[in-house]
Structures are given as C-alpha cells and as structure tokens.
gemmi code that builds the backbone of each chain (N, CA, C; Angstrom):
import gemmi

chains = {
    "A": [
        ("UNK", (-22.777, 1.625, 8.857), (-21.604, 0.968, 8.302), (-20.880, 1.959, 7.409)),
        ("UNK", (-19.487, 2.261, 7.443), (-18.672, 2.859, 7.003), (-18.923, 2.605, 5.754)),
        ("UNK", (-19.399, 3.082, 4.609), (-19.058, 2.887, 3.534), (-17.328, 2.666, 2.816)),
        ("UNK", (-16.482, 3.404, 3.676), (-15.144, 3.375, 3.019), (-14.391, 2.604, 3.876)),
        ("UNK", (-13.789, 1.470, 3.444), (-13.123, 0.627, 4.533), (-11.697, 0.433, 4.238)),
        ("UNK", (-11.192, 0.583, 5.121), (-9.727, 0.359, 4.818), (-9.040, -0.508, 5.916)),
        ("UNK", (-7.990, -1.543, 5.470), (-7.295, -2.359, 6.206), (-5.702, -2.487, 5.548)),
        ("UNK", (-5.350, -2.796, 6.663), (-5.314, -2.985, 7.742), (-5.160, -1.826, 8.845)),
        ("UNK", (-5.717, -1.711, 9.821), (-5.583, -0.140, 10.896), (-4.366, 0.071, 11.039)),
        ("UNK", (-3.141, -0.501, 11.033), (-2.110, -0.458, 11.614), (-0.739, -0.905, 10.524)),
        ("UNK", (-0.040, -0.678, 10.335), (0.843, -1.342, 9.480), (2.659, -1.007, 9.984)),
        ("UNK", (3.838, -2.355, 10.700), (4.760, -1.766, 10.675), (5.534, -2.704, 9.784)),
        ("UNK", (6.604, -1.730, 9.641), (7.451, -2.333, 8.533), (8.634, -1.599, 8.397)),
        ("UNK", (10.080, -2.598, 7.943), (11.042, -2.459, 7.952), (11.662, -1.067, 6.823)),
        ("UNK", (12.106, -0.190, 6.951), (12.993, 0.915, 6.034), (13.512, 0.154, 4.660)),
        ("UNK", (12.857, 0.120, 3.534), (13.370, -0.290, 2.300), (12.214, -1.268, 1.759)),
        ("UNK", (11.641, -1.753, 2.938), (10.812, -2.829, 2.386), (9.496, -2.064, 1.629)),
        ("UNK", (8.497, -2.922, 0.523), (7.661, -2.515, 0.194), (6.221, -2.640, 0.735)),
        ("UNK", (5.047, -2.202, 0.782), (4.060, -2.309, 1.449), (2.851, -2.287, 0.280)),
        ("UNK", (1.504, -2.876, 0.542), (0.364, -2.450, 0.172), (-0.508, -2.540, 1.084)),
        ("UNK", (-1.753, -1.219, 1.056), (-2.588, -0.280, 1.609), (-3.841, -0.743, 1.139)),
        ("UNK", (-5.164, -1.646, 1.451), (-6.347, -2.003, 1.136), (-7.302, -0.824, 1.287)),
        ("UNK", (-8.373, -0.466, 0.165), (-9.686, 0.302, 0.593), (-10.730, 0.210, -0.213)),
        ("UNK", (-11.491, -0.337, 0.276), (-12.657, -1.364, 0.194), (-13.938, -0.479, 0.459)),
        ("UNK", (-15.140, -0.272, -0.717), (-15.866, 0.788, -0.671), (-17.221, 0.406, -1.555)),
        ("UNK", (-18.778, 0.691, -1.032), (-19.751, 0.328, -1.157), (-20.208, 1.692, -1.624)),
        ("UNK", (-19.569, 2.559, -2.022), (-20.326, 4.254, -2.405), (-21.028, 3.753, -3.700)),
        ("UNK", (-21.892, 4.422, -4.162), (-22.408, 4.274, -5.296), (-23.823, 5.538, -5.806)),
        ("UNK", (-23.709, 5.790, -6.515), (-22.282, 5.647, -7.780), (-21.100, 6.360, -7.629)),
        ("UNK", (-20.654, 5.847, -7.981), (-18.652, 6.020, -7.625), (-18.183, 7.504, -8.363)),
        ("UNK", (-17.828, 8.467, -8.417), (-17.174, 9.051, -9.460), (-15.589, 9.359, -9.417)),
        ("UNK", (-15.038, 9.031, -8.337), (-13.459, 8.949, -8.443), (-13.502, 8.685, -7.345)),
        ("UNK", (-11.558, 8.445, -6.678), (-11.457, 7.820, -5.725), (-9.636, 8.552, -5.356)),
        ("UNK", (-9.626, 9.111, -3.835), (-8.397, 9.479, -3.955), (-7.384, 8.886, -3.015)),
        ("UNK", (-6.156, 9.246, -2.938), (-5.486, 8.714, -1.719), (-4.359, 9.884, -1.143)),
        ("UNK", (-4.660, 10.199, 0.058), (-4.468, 11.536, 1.277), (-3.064, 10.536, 1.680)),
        ("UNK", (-2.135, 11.185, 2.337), (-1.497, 11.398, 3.147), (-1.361, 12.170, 4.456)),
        ("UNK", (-1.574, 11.525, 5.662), (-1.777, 12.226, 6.891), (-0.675, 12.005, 7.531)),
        ("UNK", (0.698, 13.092, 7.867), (1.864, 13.061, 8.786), (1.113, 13.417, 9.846)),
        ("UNK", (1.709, 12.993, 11.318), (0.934, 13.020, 12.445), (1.030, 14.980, 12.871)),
        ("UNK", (-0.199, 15.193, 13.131), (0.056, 16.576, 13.697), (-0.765, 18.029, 11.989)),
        ("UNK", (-0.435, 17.027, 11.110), (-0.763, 17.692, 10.216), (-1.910, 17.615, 9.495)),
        ("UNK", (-2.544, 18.472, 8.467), (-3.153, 18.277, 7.273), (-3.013, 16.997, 6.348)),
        ("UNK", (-4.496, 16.422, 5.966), (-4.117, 15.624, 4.779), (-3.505, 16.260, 3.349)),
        ("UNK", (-2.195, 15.450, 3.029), (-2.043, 15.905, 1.258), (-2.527, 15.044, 0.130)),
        ("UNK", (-2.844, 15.418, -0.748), (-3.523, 14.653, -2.020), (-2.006, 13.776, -2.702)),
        ("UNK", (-2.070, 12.414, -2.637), (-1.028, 11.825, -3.242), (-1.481, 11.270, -4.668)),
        ("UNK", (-2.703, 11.009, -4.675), (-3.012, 10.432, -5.874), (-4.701, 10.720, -6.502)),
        ("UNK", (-5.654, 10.484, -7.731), (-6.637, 10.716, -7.749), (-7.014, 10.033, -8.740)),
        ("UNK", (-7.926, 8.983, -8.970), (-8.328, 7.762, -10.164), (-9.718, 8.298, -10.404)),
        ("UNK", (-10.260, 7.957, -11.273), (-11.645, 7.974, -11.771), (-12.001, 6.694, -11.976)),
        ("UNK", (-13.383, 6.156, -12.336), (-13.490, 4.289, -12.406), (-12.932, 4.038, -13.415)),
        ("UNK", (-12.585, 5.080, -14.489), (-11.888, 4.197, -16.154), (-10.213, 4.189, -15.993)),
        ("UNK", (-9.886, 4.542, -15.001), (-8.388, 4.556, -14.753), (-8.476, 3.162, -13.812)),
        ("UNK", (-7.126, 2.189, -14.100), (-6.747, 1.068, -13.189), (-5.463, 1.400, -12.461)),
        ("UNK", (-4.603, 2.093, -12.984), (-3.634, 2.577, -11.891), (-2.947, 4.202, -12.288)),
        ("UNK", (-2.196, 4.463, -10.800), (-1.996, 5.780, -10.871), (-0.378, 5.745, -10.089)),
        ("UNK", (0.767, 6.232, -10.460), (1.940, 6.591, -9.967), (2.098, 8.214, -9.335)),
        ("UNK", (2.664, 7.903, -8.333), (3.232, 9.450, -7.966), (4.161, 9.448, -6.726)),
        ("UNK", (5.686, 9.003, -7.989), (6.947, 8.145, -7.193), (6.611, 7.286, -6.735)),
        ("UNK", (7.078, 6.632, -5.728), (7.239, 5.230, -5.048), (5.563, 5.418, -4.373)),
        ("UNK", (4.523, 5.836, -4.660), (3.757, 5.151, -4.448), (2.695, 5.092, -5.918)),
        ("UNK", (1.760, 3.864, -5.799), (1.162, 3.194, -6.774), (-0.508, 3.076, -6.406)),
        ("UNK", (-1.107, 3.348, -7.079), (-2.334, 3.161, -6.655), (-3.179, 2.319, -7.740)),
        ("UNK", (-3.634, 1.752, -7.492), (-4.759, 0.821, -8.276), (-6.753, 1.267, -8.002)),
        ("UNK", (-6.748, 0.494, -8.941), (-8.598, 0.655, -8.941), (-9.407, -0.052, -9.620)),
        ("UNK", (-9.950, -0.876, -8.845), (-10.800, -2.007, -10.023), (-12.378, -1.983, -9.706)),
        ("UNK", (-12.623, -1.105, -10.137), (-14.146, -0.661, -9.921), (-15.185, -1.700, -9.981)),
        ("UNK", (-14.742, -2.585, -10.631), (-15.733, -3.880, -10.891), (-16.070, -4.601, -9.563)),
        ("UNK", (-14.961, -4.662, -8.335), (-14.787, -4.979, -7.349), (-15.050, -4.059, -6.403)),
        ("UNK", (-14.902, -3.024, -6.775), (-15.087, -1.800, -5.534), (-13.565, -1.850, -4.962)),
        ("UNK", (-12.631, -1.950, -5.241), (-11.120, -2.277, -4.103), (-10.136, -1.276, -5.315)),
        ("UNK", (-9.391, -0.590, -4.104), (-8.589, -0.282, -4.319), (-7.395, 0.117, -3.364)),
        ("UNK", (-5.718, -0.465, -4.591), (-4.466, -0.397, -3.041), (-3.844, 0.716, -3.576)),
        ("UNK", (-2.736, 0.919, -2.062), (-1.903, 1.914, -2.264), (-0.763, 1.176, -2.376)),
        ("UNK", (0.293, 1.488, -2.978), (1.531, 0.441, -3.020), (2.170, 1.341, -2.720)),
        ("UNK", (3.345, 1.263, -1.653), (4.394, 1.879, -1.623), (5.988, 0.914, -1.909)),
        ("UNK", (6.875, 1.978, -2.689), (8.158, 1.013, -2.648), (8.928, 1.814, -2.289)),
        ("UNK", (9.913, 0.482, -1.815), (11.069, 0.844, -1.197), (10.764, 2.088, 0.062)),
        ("UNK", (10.003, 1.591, 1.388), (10.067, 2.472, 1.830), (10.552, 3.486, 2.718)),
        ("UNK", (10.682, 4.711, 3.099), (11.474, 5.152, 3.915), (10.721, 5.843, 4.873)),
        ("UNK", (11.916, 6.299, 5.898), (11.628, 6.333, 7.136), (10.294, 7.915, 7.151)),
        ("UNK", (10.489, 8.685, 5.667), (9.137, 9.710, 5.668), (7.804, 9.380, 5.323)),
        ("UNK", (7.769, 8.156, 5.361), (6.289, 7.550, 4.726), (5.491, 7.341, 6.061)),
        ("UNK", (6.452, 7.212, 7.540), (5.524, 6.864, 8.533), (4.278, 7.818, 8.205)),
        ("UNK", (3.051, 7.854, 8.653), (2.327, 8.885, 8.372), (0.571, 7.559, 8.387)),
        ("UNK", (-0.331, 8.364, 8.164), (-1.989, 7.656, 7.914), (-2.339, 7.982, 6.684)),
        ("UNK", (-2.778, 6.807, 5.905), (-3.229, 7.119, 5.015), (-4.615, 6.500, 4.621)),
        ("UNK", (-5.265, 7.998, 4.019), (-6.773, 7.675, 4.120), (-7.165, 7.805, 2.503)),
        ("UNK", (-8.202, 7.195, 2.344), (-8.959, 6.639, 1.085), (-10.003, 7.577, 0.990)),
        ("UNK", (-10.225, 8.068, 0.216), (-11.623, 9.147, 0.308), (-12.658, 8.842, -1.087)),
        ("UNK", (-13.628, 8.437, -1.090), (-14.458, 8.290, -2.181), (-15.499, 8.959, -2.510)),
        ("UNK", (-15.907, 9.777, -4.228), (-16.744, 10.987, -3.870), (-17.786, 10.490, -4.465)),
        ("UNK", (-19.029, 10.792, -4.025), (-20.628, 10.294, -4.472), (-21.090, 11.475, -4.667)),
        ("UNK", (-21.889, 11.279, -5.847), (-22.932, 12.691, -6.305), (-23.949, 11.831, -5.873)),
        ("UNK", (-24.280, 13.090, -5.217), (-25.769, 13.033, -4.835), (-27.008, 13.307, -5.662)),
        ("UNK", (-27.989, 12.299, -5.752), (-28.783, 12.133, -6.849), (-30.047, 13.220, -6.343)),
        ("UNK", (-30.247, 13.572, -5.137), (-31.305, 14.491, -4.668), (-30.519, 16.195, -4.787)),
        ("UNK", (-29.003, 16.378, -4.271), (-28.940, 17.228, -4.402), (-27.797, 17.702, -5.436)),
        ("UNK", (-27.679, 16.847, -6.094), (-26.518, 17.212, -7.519), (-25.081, 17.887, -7.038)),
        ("UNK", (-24.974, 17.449, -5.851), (-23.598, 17.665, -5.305), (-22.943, 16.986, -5.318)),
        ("UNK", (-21.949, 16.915, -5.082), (-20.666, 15.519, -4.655), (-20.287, 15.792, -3.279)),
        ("UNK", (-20.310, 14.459, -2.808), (-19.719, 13.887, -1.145), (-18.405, 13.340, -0.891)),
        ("UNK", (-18.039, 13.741, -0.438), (-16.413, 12.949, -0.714), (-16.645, 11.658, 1.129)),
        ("UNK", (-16.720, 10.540, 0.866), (-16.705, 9.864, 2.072), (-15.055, 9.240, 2.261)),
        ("UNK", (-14.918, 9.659, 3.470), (-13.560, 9.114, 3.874), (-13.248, 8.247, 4.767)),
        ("UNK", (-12.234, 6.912, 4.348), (-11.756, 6.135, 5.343), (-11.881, 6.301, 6.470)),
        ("UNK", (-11.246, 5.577, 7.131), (-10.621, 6.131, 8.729), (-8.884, 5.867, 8.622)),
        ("UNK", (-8.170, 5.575, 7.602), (-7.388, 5.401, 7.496), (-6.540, 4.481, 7.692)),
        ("UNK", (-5.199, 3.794, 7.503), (-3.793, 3.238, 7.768), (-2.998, 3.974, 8.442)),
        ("UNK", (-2.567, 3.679, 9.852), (-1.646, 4.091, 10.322), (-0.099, 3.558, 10.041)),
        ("UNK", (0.754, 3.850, 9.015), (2.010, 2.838, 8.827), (3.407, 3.362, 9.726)),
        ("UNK", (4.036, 2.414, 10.254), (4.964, 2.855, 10.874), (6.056, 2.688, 10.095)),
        ("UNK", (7.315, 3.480, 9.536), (8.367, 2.653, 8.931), (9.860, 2.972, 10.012)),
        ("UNK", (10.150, 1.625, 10.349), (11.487, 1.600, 11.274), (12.726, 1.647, 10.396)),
        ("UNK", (14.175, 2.354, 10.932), (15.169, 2.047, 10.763), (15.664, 0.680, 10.916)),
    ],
    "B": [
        ("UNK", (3.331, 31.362, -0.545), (1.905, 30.522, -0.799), (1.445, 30.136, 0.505)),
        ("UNK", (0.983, 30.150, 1.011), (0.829, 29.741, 2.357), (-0.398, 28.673, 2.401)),
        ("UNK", (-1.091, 28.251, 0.924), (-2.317, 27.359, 0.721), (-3.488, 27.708, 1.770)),
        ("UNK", (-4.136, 26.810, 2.337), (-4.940, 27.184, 3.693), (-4.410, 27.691, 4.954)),
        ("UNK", (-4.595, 28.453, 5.441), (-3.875, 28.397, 7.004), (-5.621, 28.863, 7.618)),
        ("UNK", (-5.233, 28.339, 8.674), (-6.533, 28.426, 10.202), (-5.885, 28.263, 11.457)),
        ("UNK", (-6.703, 29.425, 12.438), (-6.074, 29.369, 13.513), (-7.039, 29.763, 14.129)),
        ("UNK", (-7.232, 29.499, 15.932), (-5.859, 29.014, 16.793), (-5.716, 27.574, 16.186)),
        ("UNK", (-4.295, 27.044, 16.503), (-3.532, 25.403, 16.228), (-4.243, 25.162, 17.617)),
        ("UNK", (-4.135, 25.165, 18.619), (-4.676, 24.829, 20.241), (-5.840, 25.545, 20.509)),
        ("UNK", (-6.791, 24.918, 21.133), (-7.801, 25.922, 22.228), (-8.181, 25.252, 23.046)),
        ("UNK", (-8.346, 25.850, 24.404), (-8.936, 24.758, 25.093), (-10.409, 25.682, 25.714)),
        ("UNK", (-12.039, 24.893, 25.845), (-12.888, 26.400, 26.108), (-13.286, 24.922, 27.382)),
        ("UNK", (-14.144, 25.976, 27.924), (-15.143, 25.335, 29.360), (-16.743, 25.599, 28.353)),
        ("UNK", (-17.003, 24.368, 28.833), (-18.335, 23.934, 28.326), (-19.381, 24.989, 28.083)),
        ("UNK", (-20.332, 25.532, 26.833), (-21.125, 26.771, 27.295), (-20.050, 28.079, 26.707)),
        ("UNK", (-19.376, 28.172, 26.496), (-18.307, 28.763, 25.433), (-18.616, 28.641, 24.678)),
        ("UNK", (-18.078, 30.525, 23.796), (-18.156, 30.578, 22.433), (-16.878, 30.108, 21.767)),
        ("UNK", (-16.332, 30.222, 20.445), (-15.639, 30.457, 19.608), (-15.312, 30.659, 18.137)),
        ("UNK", (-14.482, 31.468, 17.826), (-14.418, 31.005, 16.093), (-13.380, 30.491, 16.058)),
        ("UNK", (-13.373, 29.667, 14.666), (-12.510, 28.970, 14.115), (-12.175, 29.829, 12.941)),
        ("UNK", (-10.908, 30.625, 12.660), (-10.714, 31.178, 11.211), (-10.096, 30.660, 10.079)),
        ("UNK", (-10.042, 30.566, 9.339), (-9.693, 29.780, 7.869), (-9.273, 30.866, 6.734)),
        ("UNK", (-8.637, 30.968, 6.048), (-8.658, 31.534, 5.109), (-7.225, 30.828, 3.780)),
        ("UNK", (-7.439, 31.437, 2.663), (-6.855, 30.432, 1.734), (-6.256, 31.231, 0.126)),
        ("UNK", (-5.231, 31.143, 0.067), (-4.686, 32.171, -1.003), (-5.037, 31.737, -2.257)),
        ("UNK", (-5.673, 30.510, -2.619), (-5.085, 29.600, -3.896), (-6.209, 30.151, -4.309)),
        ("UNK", (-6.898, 30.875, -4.704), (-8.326, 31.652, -5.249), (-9.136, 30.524, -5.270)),
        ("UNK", (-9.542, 29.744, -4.797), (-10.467, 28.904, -4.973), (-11.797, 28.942, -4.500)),
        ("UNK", (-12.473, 28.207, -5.244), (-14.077, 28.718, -5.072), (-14.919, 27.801, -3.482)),
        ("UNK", (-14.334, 26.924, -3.520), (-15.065, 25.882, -2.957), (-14.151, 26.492, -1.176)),
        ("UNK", (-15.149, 26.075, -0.115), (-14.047, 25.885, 0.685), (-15.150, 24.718, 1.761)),
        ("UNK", (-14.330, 24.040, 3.027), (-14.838, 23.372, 3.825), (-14.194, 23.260, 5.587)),
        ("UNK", (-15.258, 22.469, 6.220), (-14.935, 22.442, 7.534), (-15.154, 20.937, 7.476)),
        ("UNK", (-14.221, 20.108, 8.193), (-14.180, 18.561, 8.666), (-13.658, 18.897, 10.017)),
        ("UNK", (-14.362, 17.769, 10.407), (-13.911, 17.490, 12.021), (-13.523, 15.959, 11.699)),
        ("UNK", (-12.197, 15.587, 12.545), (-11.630, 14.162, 12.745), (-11.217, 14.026, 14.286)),
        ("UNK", (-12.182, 12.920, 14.424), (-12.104, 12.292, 15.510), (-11.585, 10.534, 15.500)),
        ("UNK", (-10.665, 10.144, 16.847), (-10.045, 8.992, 16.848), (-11.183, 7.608, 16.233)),
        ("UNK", (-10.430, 7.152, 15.507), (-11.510, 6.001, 14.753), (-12.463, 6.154, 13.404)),
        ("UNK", (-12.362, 7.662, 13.032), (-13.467, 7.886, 12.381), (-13.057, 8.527, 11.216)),
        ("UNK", (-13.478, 8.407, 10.541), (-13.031, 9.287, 9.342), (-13.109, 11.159, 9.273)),
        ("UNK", (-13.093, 11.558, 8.316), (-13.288, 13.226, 8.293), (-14.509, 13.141, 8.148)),
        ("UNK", (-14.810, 14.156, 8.812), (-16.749, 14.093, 8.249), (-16.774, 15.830, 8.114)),
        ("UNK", (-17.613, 16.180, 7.183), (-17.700, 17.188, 6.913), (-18.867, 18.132, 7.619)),
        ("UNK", (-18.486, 19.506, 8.002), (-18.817, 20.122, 8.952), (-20.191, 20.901, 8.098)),
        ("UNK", (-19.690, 22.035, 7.440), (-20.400, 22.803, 6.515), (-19.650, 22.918, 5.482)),
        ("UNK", (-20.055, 23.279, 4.525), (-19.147, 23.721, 3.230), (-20.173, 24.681, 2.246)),
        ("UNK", (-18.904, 25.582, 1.606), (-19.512, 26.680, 0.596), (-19.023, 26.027, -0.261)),
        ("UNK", (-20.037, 25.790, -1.105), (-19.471, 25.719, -3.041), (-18.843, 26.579, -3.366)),
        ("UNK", (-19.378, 27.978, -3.357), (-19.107, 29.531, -3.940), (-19.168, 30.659, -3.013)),
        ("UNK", (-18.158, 31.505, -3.249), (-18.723, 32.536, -2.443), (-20.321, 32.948, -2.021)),
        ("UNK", (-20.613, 33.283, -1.045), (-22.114, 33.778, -0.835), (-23.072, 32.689, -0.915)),
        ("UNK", (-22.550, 31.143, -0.597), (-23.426, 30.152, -0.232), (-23.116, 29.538, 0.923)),
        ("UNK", (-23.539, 28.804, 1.729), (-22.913, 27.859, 2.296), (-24.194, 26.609, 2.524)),
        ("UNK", (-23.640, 25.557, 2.885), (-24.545, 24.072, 3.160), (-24.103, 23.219, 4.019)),
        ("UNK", (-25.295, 22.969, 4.683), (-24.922, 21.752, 5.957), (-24.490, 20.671, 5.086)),
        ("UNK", (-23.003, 20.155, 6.089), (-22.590, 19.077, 5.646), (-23.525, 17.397, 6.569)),
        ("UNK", (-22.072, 16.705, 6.836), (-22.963, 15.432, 7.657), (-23.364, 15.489, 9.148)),
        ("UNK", (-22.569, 16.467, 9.452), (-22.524, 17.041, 11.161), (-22.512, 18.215, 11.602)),
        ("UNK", (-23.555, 19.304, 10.578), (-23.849, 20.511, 11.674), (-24.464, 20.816, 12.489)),
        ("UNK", (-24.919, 20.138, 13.672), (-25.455, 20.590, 14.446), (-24.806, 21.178, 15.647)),
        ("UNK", (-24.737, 22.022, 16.021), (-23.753, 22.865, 17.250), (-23.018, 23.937, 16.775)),
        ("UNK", (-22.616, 24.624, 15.491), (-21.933, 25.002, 14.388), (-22.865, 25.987, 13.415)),
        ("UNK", (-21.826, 26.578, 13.528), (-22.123, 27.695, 12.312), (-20.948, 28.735, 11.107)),
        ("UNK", (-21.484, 28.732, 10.482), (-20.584, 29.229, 9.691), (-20.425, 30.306, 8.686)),
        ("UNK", (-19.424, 31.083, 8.468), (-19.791, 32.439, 7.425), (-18.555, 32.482, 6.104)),
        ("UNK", (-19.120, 32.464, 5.164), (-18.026, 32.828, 4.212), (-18.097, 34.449, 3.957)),
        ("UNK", (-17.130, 34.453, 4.529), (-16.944, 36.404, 5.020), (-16.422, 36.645, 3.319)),
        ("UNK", (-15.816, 36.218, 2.568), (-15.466, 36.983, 1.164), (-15.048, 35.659, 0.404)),
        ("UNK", (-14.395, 35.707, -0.808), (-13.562, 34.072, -1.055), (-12.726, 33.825, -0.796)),
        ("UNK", (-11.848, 34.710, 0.161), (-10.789, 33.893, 1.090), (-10.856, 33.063, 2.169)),
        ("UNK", (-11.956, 33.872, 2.977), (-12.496, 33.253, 4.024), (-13.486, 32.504, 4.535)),
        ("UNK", (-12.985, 31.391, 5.299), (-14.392, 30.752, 5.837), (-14.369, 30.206, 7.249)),
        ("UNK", (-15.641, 30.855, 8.642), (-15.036, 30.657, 9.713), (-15.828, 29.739, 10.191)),
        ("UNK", (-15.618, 29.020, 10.948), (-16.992, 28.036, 12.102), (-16.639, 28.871, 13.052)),
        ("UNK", (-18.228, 28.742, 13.549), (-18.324, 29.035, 15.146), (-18.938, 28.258, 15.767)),
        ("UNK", (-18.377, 28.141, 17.061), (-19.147, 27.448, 17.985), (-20.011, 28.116, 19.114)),
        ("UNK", (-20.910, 28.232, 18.909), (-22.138, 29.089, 20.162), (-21.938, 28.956, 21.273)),
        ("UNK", (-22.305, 27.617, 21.445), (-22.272, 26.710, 23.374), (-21.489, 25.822, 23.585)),
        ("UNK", (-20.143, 25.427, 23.446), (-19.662, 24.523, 23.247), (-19.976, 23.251, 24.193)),
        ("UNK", (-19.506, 22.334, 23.513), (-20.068, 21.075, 24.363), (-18.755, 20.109, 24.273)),
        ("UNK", (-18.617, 19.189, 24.952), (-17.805, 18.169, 25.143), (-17.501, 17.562, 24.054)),
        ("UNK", (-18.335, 17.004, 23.692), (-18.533, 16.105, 22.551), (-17.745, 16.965, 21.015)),
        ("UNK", (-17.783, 17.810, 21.222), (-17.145, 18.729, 20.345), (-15.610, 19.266, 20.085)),
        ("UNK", (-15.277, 18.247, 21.093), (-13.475, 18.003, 21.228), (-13.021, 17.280, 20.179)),
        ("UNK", (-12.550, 17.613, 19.568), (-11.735, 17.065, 17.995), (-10.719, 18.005, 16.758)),
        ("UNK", (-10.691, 17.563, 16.250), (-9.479, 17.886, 15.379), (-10.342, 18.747, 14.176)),
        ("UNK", (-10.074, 19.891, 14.148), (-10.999, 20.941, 13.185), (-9.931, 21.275, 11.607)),
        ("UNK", (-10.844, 20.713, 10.739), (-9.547, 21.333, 9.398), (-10.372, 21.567, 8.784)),
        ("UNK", (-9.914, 22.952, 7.990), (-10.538, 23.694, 6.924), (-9.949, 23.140, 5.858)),
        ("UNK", (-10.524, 23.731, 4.403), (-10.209, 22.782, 3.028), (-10.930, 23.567, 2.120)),
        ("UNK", (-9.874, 23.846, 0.965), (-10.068, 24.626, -0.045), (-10.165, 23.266, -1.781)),
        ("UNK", (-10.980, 23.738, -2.714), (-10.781, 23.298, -3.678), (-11.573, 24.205, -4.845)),
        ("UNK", (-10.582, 23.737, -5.717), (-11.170, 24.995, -7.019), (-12.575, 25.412, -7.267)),
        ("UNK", (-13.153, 23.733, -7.449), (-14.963, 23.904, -7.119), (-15.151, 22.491, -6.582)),
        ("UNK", (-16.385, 22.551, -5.922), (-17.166, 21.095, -5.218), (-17.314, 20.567, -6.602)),
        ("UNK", (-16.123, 19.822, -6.587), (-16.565, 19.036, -7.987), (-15.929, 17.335, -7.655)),
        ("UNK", (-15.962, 16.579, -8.846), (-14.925, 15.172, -8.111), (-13.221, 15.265, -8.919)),
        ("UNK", (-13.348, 15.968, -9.606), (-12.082, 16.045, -10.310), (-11.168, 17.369, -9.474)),
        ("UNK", (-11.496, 17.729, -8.676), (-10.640, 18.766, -7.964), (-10.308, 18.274, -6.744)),
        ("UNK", (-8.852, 18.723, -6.410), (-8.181, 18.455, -5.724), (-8.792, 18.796, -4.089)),
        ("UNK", (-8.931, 18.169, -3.421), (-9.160, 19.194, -1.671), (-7.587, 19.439, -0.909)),
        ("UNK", (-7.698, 20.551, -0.624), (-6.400, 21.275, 0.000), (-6.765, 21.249, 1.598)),
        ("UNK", (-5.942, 20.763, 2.281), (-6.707, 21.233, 3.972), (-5.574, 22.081, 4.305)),
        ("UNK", (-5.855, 22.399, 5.329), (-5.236, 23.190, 6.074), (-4.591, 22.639, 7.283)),
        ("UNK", (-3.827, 22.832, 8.154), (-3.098, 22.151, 9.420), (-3.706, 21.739, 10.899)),
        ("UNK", (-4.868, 22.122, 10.498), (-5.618, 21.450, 11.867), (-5.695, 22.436, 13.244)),
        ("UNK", (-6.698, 22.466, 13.503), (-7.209, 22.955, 14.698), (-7.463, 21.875, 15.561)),
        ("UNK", (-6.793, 21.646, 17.337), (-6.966, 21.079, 18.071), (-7.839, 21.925, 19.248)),
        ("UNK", (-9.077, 20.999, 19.552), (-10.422, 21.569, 19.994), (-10.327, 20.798, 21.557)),
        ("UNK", (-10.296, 21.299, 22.769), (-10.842, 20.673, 23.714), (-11.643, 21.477, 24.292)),
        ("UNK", (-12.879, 20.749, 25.213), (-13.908, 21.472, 24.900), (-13.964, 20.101, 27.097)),
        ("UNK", (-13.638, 21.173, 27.657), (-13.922, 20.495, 29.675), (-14.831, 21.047, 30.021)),
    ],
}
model = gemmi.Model(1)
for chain_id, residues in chains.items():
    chain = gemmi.Chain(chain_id)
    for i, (resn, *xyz) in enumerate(residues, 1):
        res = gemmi.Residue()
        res.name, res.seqid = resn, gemmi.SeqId(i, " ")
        for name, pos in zip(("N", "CA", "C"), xyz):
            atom = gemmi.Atom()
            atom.name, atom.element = name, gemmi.Element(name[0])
            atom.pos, atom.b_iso = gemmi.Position(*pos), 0.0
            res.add_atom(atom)
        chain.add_residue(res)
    model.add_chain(chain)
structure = gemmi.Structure()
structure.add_model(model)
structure.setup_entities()
C-alpha cells in the first residue's frame, strides 16, 4: 500500500476557476512534506515545502496546507490558468530509524487539465 | 545555470544491452540521485550518493549501477538491460540528503528497453 495517496487521479477544470489537490499519507514519522510540479515531458519543480509545525504555505496562486494531526494535506490553486495544466505530486520524507537517513516517498500524483 | 542536465533525452536498447545514463549538476551540491517513474507509480528511487565518494541502494536497485565520478557527476548503468526497465530515468541534485533541502531533478531520460 502506497503510503502517499493522492486524489483525485485526474482533475479538469475551467481557466480562472479555483481548484484543490488531496494527499493523504501514513509515513511515520513524518519530517516534512512537499509539493512538485510535473509539466508533461519534464522534470519535477519544488512549489512548496511544510514541516509538521507549519499549517500553511503560499507560493502565488498556489496554497498548501498541513494538518499533521490528520495526516492530510491540499494544494489550492487560484484563479487558474491555462500553465497550471501539469501533475502534481506530494512527496513525504521519513528518517529512517535503522539507517538515520531520510526517504522521501512520493505520490503518484494529480493529473490537472486547465481548459480555455 | 543549467541546474541538472542528463543525457541521452531518448534511447531505445534491445534486451541484453548495455548503457549509461549521465547526470551531472552545476549547483555544487552534495547530495545527488537516480528515480525511475513509471505510469501509475510514483518516483522511486534508484541509488543515491549523500556525498561525494559514497553511494547507497535506494528502493529499486537491482539491474543498476552506479558511480559518482567527482561532485558533479553521477551516472547509472545498465549491464543487461531488460524490458521491465523501460521508464522514465531522472537524476536529482540537493544540497544534502536531508528533509529541509530542496530536490532539483533534472529533465528526464526516456528508456525503452524491446
């Protein structure tokens, strides 16, 4: 079972309108939590990055939340435009208690479409 | 700045094929990595160096190998290639394997592997 879950797989939506991005996660223990941007064809980019004592994070029209108590966290986008089509994936990092590393486990992502 | 770049963007090998995958990364950073993404699945991590002159199996090395030739560089290879080994290859730089640092990827390597 995926530890990092994200819903909905698919998302379309109208040019201007706003959206939110679910990711739903059983890692433990938690030590931050980020949110990637994937344009098709490309590299993920880092849009945002929370730790569990942070509840939200801006960077422009998108919004990110985190309620660690729950394990959930969204992506909000506003007002959106036609460059947001793109996947966006949830990545959550676990230190490892045997080998004192950190794991970063990742979604499988949101595919969002945004139409004219 | 050119951040990560890796190449070839395309390859296509016949089964039982070698190859490398090259990577390299300007942003001086210590950490670097290999993910493979396949349809449905998340990134899963290939191998990764913390530091120069280390490297560590990630969740999926088996078939794979890898060298951090200096701290710019970091290559996979593939020995025998196999089918199953058709996927989307990205390298990834970050200051250190830490949780407060950023991961940088690079543009993706497309792997088919007949």
């Amino acid at each position: 079972k995926n530890q990092v879950e994200q819903s909905p797989q698919s998302l379309i939506i109208l040019e201007g309108k706003n959206c939110t991005l679910q990711c739903n996660y059983t890692v433990s223990p938690f030590s931050n939590l980020r949110w990637y941007k994937q344009d098709t064809g490309r590299g993920p980019v880092s849009l945002t990055i929370m730790t569990f004592s942070e509840n939200t994070k801006s960077n422009g029209r998108y919004t990110a939340t985190l309620d660690a108590d729950t394990k959930q966290s969204s992506l909000h986008i506003t007002a959106s435009q036609l460059s947001d089509s793109a996947s966006y994936i949830c990545v959550v990092s676990e230190l490892s208690s045997t080998s004192g590393t950190y794991k970063y486990i990742f979604g499988t992502g949101t595919r969002l479409k945004v139409l004219a | 700045n050119a951040g990560v770049t890796q190449t070839p963007k395309f390859q296509v090998l016949k089964t039982g094929q070698s190859m490398t995958l090259q990577c390299a990364q300007d942003m001086n950073h210590n950490s670097m990595y290999w993910y493979r993404q396949d349809p449905g699945m998340g990134l899963r991590l290939i191998y990764y160096s913390a530091s120069e002159g280390t490297t560590d199996k990630g969740e999926v090395p088996n078939g794979y190998n890898v060298s951090r030739l200096n701290k710019r560089e970091f290559s996979l290879r593939l020995e025998s290639a196999a089918p199953s080994q058709t996927s989307v290859y990205f390298c990834a730089s970050s200051d250190w394997q830490g949780p407060g640092n950023t991961i940088y990827f690079g543009e993706g390597s497309w792997l088919t592997v007949v």
